[in-house]
C-alpha positions as CSV (number, residue, x, y, z in Angstrom):
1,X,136.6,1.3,71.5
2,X,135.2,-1.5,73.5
3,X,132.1,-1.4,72.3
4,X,133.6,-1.7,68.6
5,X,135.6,-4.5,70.2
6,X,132.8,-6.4,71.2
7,X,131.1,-6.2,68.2
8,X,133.3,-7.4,65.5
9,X,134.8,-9.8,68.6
10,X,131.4,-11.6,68.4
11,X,131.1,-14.0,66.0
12,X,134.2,-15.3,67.0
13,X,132.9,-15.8,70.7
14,X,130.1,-17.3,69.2
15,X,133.0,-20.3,68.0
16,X,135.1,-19.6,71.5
17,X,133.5,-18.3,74.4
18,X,137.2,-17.9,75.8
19,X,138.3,-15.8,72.8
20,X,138.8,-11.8,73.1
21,X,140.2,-9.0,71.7
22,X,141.7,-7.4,75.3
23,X,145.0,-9.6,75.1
24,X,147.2,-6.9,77.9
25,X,150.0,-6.1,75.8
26,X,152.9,-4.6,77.4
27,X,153.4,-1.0,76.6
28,X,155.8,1.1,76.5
29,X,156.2,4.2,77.9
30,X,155.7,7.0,75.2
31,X,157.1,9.7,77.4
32,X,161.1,9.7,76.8
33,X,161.0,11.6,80.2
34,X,159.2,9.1,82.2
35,X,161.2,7.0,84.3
36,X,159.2,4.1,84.2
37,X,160.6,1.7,81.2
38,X,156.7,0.8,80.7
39,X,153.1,2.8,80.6
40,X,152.1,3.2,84.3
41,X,148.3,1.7,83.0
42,X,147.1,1.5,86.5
43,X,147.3,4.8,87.0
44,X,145.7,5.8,84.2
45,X,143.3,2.8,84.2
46,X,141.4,4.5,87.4
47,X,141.7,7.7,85.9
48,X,144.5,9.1,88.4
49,X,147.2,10.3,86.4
50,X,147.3,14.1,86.9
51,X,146.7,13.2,90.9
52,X,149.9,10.7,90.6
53,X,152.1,13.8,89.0
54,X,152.2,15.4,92.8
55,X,155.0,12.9,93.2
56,X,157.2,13.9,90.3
57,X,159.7,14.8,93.2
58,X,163.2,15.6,91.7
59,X,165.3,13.7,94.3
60,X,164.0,11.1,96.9
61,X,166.3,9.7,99.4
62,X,165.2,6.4,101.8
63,X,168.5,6.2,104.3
64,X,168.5,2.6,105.6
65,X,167.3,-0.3,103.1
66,X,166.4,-2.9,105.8
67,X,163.6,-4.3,106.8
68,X,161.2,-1.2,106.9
69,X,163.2,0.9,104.3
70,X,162.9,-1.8,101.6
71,X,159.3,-1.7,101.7
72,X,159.1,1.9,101.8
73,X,161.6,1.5,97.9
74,X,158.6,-0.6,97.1
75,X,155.9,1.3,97.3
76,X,157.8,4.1,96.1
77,X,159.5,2.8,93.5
78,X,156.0,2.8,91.6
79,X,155.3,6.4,91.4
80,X,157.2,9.2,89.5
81,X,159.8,10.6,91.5
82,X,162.8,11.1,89.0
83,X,165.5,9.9,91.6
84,X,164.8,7.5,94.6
85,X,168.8,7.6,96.2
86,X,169.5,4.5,98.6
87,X,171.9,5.0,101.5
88,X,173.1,1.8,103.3
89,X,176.7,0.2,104.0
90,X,175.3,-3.3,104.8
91,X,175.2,-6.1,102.8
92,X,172.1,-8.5,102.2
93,X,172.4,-11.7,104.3
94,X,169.8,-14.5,104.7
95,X,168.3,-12.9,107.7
96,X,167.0,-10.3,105.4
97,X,165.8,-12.7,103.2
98,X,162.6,-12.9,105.5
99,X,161.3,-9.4,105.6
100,X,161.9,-7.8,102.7
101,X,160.3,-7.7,99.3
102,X,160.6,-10.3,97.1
103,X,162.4,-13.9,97.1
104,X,166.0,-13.7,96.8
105,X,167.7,-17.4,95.5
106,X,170.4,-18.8,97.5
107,X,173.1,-18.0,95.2
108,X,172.1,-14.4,95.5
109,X,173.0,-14.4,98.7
110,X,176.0,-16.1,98.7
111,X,176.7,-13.2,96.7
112,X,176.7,-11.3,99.6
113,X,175.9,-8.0,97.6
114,X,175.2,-4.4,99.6
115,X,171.5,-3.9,100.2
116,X,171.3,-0.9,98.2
117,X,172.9,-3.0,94.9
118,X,170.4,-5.6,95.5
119,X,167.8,-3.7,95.3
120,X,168.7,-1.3,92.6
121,X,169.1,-4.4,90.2
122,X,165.5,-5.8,91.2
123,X,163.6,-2.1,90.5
124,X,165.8,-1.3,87.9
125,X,163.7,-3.5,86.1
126,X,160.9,-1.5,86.4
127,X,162.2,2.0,86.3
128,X,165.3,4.5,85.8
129,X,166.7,6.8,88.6
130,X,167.4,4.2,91.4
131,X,170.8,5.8,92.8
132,X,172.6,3.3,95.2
133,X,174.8,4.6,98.0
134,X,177.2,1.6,99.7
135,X,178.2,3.4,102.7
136,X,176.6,4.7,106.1
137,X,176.2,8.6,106.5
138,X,178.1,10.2,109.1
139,X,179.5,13.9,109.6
140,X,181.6,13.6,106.4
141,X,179.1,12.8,104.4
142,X,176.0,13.5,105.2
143,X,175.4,16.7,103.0
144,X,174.6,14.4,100.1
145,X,171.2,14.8,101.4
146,X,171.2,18.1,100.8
147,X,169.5,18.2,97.4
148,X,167.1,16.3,98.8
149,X,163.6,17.3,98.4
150,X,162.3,14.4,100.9
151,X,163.8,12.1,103.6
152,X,162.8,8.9,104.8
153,X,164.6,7.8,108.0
154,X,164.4,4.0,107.7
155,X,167.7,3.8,111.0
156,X,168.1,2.5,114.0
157,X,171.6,3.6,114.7
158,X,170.8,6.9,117.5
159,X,174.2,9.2,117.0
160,X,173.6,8.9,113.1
161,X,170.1,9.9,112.7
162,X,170.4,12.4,115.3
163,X,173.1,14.3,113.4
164,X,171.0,13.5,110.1
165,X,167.3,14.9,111.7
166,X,169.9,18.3,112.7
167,X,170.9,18.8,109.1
168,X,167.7,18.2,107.9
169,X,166.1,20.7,109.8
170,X,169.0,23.3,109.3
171,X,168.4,22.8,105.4
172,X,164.2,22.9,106.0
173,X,163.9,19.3,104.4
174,X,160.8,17.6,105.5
175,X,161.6,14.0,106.0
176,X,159.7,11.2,107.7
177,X,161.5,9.0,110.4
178,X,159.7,5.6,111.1
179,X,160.3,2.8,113.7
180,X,159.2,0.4,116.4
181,X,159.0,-1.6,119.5
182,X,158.7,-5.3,119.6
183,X,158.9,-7.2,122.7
184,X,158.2,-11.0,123.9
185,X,156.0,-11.4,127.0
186,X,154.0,-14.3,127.1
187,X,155.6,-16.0,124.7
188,X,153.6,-13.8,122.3
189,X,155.2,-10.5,120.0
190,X,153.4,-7.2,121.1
191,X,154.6,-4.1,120.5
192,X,154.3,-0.3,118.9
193,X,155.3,1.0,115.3
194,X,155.2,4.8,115.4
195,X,155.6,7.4,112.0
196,X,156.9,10.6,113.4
197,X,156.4,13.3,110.5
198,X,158.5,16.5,110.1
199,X,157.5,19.6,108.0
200,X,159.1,23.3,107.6
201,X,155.5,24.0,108.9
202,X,156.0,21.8,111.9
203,X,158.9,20.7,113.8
204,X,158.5,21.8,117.3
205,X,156.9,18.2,118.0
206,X,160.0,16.9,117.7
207,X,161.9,17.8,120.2
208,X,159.8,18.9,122.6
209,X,157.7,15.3,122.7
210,X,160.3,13.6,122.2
211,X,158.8,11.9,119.1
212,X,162.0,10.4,117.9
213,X,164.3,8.1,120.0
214,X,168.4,8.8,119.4
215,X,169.5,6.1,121.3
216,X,170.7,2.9,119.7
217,X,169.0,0.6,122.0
218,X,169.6,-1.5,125.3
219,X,169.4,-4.9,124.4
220,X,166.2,-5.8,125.9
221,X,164.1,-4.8,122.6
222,X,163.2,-7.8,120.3
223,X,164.3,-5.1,117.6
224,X,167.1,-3.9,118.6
225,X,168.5,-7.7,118.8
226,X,167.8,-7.6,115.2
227,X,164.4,-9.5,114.8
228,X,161.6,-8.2,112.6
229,X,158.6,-9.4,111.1
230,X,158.1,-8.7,107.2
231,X,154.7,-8.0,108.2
232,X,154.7,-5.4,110.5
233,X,158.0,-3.6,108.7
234,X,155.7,-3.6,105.5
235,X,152.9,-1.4,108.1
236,X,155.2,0.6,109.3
237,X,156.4,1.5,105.5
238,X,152.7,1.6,104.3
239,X,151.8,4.4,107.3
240,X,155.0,6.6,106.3
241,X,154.5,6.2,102.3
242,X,150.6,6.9,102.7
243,X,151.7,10.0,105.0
244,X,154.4,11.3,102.0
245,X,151.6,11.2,99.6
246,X,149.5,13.1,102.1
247,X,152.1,16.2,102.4
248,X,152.4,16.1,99.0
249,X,148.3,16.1,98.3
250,X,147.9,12.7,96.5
251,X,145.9,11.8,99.1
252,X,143.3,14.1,100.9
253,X,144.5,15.1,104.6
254,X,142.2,17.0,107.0
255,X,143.8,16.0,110.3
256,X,147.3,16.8,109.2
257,X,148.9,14.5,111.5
258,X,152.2,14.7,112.2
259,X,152.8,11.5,114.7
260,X,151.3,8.4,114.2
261,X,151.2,4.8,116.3
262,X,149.8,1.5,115.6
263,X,149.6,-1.1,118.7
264,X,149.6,-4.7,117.8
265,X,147.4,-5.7,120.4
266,X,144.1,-4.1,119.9
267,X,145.1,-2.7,116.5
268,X,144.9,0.7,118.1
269,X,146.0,3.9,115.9
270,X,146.6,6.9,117.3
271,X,147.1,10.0,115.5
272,X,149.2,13.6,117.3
273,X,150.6,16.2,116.9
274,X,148.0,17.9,114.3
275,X,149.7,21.2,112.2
């Protein structure tokens, strides 16, 4: 078909050098399945479309839409799982303005709407099966992750994910927690974003390393006083999405890491904890 473009396409460059037949119409998607409301071309522009069906999950759930957990809906939100489900009770303020996707205008945040409605109207634009969840989970409701077939933990709250990581475990859910550690010396950030990865296949890493941190912070943490950098949120997302598509063979995985962390200074990444 290109070539039968170019030829009859010709003449008429011959007049225009700027004219062409490839004018990037938008197309629909022909699948009434699909949940993308549009063709996912780039997918099957590089000839990756039966690799990109690995990630038809059935449910998907990110728990914590902030700075790290919006980026991991972004990247996300662009492949085929049928339901991506958003759990957060906070609203979106002008802080998070500044590291999350996107430009939000002033009036929509003096809007004040819940995280998880704000973002559901942006990729609702793109896609169906955005689920948004206005509350924190707790004890009395945390077994709405329970048809769940992966978990990211996007938290910084300790008692809550710690109780969330138990169920998830009891139920054999694999999930992915994320998170990291910024501090000021010198008047310069520095600091560690870690991925900790959790399979049926292995767990033990968990507890017995201590990979994941339950406590909700002493102060003294440039992140736990609520100050985070869009770009190194948008890492830490990147590490966990590109370890998802790993577990679920979209992308090739020899190592089979199961704990991963990047160090600002240096750019040092370490990976642990191999299955």
């Amino acid at each position: 078909m290109t070539t039968y473009a170019a030829i009859i396409s010709g003449p008429a460059r011959v007049i225009d050098p700027n004219a062409t037949a490839q004018t990037f119409p938008v197309i629909g998607a022909e699948d009434e399945d699909s949940v993308f409301h549009y063709l996912d071309t780039a997918s099957s522009r590089a000839e990756i479309t039966a690799v990109t069906r690995k990630l038809e999950l059935k449910k998907l759930s990110i728990v914590g839409v902030g700075g790290t957990g919006s980026y991991v809906l972004d990247l996300t939100a662009k492949t085929p799982v049928k339901e991506i489900h958003l759990f957060d009770g906070d609203r979106f303020l002008q802080h998070n303005a500044f590291r999350s996707p996107g430009a939000p205008s002033a009036d929509e945040l003096r809007a004040l709407p819940y995280k998880v409605d704000y973002f559901e109207k942006i990729y609702s634009k793109m896609r169906r099966g955005i689920v948004p969840h206005a509350h924190h989970l707790d004890a009395s409701n945390v077994a709405q992750l329970m048809e769940m077939e992966f978990v990211f933990l996007c938290m910084d709250k300790g008692e809550a994910k710690k109780l969330i990581v138990g169920k998830l475990e009891e139920w054999g859910t694999p999930f992915i927690d994320v998170g990291m550690g910024v501090e000021l010396t010198d008047d310069a950030l520095g600091g560690i974003l870690r991925v900790t990865t959790s399979t049926v296949q292995s767990r033990e890493h968990v507890k017995e390393k201590h990979r994941i941190p339950f406590s909700d912070g002493d102060g003294n943490d440039e992140y736990s006083r609520n100050i985070q950098i869009a770009d190194l949120n948008a890492f830490n997302a990147a590490l966990a999405v590109i370890k998802w598509k790993k577990l679920f063979g979209f992308y090739r995985d020899l190592d089979r890491e199961h704990f991963t962390t990047y160090t600002i200074d240096g750019n040092q990444l370490l990976n642990e904890d191999h299955a």
